[in-house]
C-alpha positions in Angstrom: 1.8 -13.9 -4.4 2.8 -11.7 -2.0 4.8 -11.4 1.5 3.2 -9.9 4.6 4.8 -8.9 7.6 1.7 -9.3 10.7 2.1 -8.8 14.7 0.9 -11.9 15.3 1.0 -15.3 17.5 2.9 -17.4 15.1 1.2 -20.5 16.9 -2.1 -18.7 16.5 -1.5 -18.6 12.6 -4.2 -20.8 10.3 -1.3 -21.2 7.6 -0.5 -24.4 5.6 3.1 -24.3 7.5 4.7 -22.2 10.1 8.3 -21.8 10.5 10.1 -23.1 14.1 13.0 -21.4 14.8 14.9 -24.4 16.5 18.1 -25.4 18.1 20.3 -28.4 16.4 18.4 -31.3 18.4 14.9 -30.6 17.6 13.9 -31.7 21.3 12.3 -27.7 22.1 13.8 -25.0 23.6 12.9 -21.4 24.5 11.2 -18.2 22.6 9.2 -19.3 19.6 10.4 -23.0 19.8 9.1 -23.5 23.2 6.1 -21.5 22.5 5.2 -24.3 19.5 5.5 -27.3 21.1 4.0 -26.3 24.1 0.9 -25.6 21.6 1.0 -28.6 19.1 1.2 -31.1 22.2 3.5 -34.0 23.2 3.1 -35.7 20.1 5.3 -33.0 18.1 8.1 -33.9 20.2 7.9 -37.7 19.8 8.0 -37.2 16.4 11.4 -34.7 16.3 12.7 -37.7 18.5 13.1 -39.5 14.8 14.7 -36.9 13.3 18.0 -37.2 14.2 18.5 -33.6 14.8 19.1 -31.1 12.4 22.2 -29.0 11.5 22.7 -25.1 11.1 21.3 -23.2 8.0 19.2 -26.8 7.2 15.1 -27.0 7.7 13.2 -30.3 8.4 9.2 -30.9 8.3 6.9 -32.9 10.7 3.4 -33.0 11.3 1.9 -30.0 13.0 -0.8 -31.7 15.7 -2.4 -29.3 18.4 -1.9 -26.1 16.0 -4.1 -24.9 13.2 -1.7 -25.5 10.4 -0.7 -28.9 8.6 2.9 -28.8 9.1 5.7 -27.3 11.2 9.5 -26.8 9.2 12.0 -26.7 11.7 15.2 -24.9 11.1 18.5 -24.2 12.6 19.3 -20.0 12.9 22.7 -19.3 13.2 24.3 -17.4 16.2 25.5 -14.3 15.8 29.3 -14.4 16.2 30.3 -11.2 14.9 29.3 -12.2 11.3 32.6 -13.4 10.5 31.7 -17.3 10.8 29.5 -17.6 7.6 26.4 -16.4 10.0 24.6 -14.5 6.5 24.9 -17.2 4.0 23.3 -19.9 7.2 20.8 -17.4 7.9 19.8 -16.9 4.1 20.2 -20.8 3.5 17.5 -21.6 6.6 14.9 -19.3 4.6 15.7 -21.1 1.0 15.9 -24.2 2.4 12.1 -24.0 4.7 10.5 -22.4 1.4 11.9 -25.7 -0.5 10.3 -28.0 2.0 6.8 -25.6 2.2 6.8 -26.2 -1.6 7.4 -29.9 -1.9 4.8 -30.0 0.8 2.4 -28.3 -1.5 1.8 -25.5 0.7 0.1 -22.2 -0.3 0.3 -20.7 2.6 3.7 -20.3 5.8 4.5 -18.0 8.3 8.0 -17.6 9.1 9.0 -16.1 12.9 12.4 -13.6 12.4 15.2 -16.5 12.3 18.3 -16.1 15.2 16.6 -12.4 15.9 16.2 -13.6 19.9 18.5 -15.6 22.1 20.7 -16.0 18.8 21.5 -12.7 19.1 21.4 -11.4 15.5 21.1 -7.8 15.1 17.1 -7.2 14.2 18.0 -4.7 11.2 20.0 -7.0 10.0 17.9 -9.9 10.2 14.7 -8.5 8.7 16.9 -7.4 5.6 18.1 -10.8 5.2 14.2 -12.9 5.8 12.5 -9.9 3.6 15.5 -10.4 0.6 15.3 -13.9 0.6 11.4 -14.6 0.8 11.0 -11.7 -1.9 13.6 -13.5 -4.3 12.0 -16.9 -4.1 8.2 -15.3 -4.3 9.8 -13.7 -7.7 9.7 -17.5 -9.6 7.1 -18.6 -7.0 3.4 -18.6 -6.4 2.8 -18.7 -2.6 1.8 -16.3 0.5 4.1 -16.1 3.1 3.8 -14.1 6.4 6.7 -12.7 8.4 5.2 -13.0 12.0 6.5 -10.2 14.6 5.0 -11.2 17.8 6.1 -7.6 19.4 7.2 -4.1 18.2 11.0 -5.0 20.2 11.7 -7.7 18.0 11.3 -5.7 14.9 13.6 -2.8 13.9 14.7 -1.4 10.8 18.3 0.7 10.5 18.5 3.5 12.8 19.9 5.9 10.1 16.9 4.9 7.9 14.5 5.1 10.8 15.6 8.6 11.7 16.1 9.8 8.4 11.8 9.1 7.8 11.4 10.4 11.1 12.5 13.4 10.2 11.4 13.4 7.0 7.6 13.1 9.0 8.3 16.2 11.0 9.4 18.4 7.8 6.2 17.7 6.1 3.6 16.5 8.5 0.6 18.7 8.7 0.4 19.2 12.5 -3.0 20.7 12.3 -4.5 17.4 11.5 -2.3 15.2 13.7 -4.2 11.8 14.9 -7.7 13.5 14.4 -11.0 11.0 13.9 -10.1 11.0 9.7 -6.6 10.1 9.6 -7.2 6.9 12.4 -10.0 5.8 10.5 -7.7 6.3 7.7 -5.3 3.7 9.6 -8.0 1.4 10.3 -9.7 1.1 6.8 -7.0 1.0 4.2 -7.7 2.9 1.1 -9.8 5.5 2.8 -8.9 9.0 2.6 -10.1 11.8 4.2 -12.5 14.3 2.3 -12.6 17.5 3.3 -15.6 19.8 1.3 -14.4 22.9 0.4 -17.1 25.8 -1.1 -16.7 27.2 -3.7 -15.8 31.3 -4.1 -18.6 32.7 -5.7 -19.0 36.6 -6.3 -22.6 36.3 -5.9 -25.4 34.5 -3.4 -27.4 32.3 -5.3 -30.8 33.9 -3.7 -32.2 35.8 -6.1 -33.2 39.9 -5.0 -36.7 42.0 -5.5 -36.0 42.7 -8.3 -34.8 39.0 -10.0 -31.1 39.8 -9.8 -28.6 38.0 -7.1 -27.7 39.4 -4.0 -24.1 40.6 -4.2 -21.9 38.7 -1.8 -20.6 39.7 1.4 -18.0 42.7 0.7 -18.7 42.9 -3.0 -20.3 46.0 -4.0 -22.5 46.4 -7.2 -24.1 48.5 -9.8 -26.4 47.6 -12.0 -27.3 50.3 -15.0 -30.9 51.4 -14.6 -33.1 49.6 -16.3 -34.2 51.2 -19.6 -37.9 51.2 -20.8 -39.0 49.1 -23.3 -39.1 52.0 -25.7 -35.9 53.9 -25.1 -34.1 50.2 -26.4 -33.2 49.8 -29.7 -34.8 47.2 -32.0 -33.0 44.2 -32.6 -33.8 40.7 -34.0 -31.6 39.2 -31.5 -32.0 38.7 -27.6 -29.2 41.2 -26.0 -26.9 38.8 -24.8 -26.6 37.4 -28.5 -26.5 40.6 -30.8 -23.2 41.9 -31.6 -19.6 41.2 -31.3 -19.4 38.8 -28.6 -18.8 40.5 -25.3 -18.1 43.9 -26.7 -15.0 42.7 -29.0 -14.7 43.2 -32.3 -13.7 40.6 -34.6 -15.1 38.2 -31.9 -17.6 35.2 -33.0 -21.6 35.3 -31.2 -22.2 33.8 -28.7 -23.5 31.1 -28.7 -25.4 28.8 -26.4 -24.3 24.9 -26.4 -27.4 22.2 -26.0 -27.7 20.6 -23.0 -26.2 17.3 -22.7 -27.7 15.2 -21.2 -26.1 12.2 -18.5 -25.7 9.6 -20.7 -23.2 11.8 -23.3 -21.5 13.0 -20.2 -20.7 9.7 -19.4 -19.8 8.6 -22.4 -16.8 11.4 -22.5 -15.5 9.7 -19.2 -11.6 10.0 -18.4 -9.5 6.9 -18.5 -10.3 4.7 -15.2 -7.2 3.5 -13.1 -7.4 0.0 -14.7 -6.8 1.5 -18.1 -4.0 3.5 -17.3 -2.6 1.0 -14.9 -1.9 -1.4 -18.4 -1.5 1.4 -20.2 1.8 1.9 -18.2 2.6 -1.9 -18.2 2.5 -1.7 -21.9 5.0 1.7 -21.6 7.3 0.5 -19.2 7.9 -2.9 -21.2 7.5 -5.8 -18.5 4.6 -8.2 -17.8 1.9 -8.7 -15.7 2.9 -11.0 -13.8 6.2 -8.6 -13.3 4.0 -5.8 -12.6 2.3 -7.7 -10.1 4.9 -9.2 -8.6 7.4 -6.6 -8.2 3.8 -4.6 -6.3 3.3 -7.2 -4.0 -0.5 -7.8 -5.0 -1.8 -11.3 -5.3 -2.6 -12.6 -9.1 -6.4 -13.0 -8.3 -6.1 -9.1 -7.2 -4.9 -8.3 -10.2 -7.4 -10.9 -12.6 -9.9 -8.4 -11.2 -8.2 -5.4 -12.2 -7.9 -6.4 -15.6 -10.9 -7.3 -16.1 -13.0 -4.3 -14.7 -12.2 -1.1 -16.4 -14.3 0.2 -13.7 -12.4 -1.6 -10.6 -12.2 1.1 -7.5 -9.2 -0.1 -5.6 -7.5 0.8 -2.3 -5.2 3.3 -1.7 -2.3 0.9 -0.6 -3.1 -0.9 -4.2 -2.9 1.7 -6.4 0.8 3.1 -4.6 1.7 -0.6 -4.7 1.2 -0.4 -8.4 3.5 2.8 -8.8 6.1 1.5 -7.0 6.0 -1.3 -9.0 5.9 0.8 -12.1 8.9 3.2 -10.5 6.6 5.9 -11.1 7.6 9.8 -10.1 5.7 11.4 -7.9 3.6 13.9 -10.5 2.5 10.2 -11.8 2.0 8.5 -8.7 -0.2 11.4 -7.9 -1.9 10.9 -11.6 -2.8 7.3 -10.7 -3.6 8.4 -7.5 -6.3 10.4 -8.7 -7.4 7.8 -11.3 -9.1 6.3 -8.5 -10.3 9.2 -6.5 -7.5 9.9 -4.2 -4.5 12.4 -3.3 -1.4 12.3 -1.3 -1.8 14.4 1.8 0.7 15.8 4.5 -1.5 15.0 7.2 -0.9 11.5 6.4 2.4 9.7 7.5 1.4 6.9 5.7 1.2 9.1 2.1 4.6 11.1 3.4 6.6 7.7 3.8 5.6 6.7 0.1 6.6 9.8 -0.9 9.8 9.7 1.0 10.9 6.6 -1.2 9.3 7.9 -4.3 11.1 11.3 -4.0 14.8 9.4 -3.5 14.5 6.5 -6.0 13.4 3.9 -3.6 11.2 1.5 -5.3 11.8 -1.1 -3.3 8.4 -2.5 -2.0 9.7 -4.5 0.7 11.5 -1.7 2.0 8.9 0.4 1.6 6.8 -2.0 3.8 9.3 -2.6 6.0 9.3 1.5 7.1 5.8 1.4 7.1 5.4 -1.3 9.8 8.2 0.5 11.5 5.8 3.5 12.2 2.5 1.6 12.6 1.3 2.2 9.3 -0.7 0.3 6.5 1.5 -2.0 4.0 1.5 -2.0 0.5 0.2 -4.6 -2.0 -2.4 -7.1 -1.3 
């Protein structure tokens, strides 16, 4: 199942469990933990007063009251001291140790806040790196659907080298031209939809026909037909002109000759292999599993039950890049797929040059991926 990282209200969340970012006595504080008992209601408090507290790095579970979910798993961040004090391995053990609880719980469904990112003081890049390892490790042996909940842009951040380096990246290639026009923020809004821009075809000749049954020649193109001979200055011939002869004037060449028409039905039938073929065609090549496959793209397993099962399955754009990242695809195959289901990476799309930032260094890390996505407003991969 996958992990999704939201601007969101974690108290406005309709999750099985959300995630309080506490301090050691359970009894509220400020930032998210304030903001969570304030919305579940007195009760929530009366029942942390059982608890007993809660140390550093460990998570506990109560009821959830005034909020749409059915339980809240407290946990204690660490503060940032440097990182010398054992601040990582606390930060990573609150994550493990809240996903335990969510699954004892039977819960399908949690929403984690970024743990020690505020008045703890952990460095954001560094605390994103650690919830986004850590959820993505556990969802690897685990089936559930967890949300990383940003309530604002300032407590998110990726690493300033990496943030500058896509930036720039952006500039190099972005098609200015076509910079925030009505296509590429619908684009945003709908994911999977692409822009489609028709282009006509060159054609030497208008399609009109002339006075005398031929076309018109087009604009700038001159032409000279050979006067028309009389019926009796033309030599006999059992054939029609266009089939008598050495086909077009060579010698040694075979006639012409001119193919029945097919009709819709053969055409169809001589269709090219659909996405969802080549999709576990290339599961089959690359020697891993479908559940790896899916996993490793961040797509949930119903997602992916419907892939398999409709050869004919149109998918989203974000899908079908999810897929070759999971497949570590390069880009002349990415762009392969890509077509599969009738679209194209574009330079007038910062969403298509990110994913072809990673793709063109290595980087098929999904997470990461998504991570630089967010960073710049864009669509995620996967489900």
């Amino acid at each position: 199942m996958p992990l999704h990282i939201v601007r969101n209200d974690i108290t406005q969340m309709k999750v099985d469990a959300i995630v309080n970012a506490a301090n050691e006595t359970l009894l509220g504080g400020g930032g998210v933990d304030g903001a969570i008992h304030r919305a579940a209601g007195p009760q929530l408090l009366a029942e942390c007063r059982t608890l007993d507290g809660c140390r550093t790095g460990e998570a506990k579970i109560t009821g959830a009251y005034r909020l749409p979910c059915k339980y809240v798993i407290h946990t204690v961040g660490p503060v940032w001291r440097g990182g010398l004090f054992g601040e990582r391995q606390k930060l990573i053990s609150c994550y493990r140790t809240s996903l335990s609880l969510a699954e004892a719980h039977q819960c399908e469904t949690v929403a984690f806040p970024l743990i020690s990112s505020g008045v703890y003081g952990y460095p954001k890049d560094k605390a994103l790196h650690i919830a986004v390892d850590t959820i993505s490790d556990f969802l690897t042996d685990h089936e559930m659907t967890v949300y990383l909940v940003i309530f604002d842009k300032s407590a998110f951040q990726i690493g300033e080298r990496l943030f500058h380096s896509i930036a720039s990246y952006i500039d190099d290639n972005y098609a200015a031209a076509h910079s925030d026009g009505p296509e590429e923020q619908s684009s945003r809004l709908l994911p999977g939809r692409m822009s489609r821009r028709v282009q006509e075809p060159h054609t030497l000749y208008d399609a009109s026909p002339g006075q005398d049954g031929r076309p018109f020649a087009a604009s700038g193109v001159s032409r000279a037909f050979p006067k028309k001979k009389a019926a009796a200055d033309r030599p006999a011939s059992p054939l029609p002109d266009a089939l008598s002869g050495p086909a077009n004037g060579f010698p040694g060449a075979k006639s012409a000759s001119v193919p029945p028409a097919q009709s819709l039905r053969d055409a169809l039938r001589q269709i090219d292999e659909s996405f969802s073929e080549m999709l576990l065609r290339k599961i089959d090549e690359r020697g891993i599993t479908d559940v790896q496959c899916y996993k490793k793209a961040n797509i949930d397993r119903k997602l992916f039950s419907k892939i398999r099962s409709d050869r004919l399955y149109r998918p989203s754009k974000p899908t079908v890049l999810a897929f070759a990242i999971a497949l570590e695809l390069p880009l002349e195959e990415t762009k392969d797929m890509l077509m599969k289901a009738g679209f194209a990476l574009s330079h007038s799309s910062r969403f298509d040059i990110i994913v072809e930032y990673f793709i063109s260094r290595g980087n098929y890390n999904i997470f990461e991926i998504n991570e630089a996505l967010f960073a710049f407003d864009q669509h995620l991969l996967g489900a």
